[in-house]
C-alpha positions as CSV (number, residue, x, y, z in Angstrom):
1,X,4.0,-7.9,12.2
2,X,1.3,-10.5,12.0
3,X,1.5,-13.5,9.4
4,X,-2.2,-12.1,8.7
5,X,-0.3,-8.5,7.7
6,X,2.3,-10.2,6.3
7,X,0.2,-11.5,3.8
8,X,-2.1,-8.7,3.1
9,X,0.8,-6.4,2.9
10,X,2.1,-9.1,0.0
11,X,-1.1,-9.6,-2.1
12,X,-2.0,-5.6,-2.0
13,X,2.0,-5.1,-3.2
14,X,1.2,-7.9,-6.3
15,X,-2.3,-6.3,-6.3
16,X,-1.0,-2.9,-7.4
17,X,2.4,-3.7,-9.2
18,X,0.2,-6.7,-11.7
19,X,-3.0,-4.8,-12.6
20,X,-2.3,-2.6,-15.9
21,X,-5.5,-0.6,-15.4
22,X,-5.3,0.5,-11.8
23,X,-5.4,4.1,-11.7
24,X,-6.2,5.2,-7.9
25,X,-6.6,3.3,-5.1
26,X,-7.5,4.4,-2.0
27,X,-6.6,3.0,1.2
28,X,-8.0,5.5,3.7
29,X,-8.6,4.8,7.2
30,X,-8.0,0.9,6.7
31,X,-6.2,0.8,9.7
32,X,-2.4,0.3,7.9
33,X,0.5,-0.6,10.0
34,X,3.6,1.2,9.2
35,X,5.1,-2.0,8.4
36,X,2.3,-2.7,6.1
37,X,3.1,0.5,4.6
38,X,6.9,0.0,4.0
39,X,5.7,-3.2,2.7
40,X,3.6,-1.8,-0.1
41,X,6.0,0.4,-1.3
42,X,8.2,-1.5,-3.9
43,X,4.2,-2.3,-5.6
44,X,3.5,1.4,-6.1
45,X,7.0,2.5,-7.4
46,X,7.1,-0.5,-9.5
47,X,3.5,0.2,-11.0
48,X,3.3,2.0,-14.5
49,X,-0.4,3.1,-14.7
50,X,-1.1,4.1,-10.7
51,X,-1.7,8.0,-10.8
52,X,-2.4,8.5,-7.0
53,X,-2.7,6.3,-3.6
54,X,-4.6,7.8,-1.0
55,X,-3.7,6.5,2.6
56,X,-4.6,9.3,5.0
57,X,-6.2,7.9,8.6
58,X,-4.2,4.8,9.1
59,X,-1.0,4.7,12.0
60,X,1.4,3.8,9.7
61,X,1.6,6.7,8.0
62,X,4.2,8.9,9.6
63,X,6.7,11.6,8.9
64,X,8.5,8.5,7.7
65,X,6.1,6.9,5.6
66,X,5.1,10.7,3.4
């Protein structure tokens, strides 16, 4: 993973775990590495007002990732 990834995969975790109104975010066909993916996931579970997360199109979503 790229330091560039690295810290995009950081600031959309703090992104989504910080903001109290953030409701849906979609992150369809933004070209998401599975790392990137993996990455994101403690932000989501850790987020008390996200109701859905839409990631369909990118290569990092695998049988692994659903």
């Amino acid at each position: 993973m790229t330091v560039q990834n690295v810290s995009l995969a950081h600031h959309l975790r703090q992104f989504i775990w910080i903001n109290r109104k953030l409701i849906h975010v979609d992150l369809s066909y933004t070209n998401l590495s599975e790392a990137v993916v993996y990455k994101l996931i403690p932000g989501i579970r850790k987020s008390k007002t996200l109701m859905s997360i839409h990631v369909s199109g990118n290569p990092g979503i695998t049988e692994m990732t659903k």
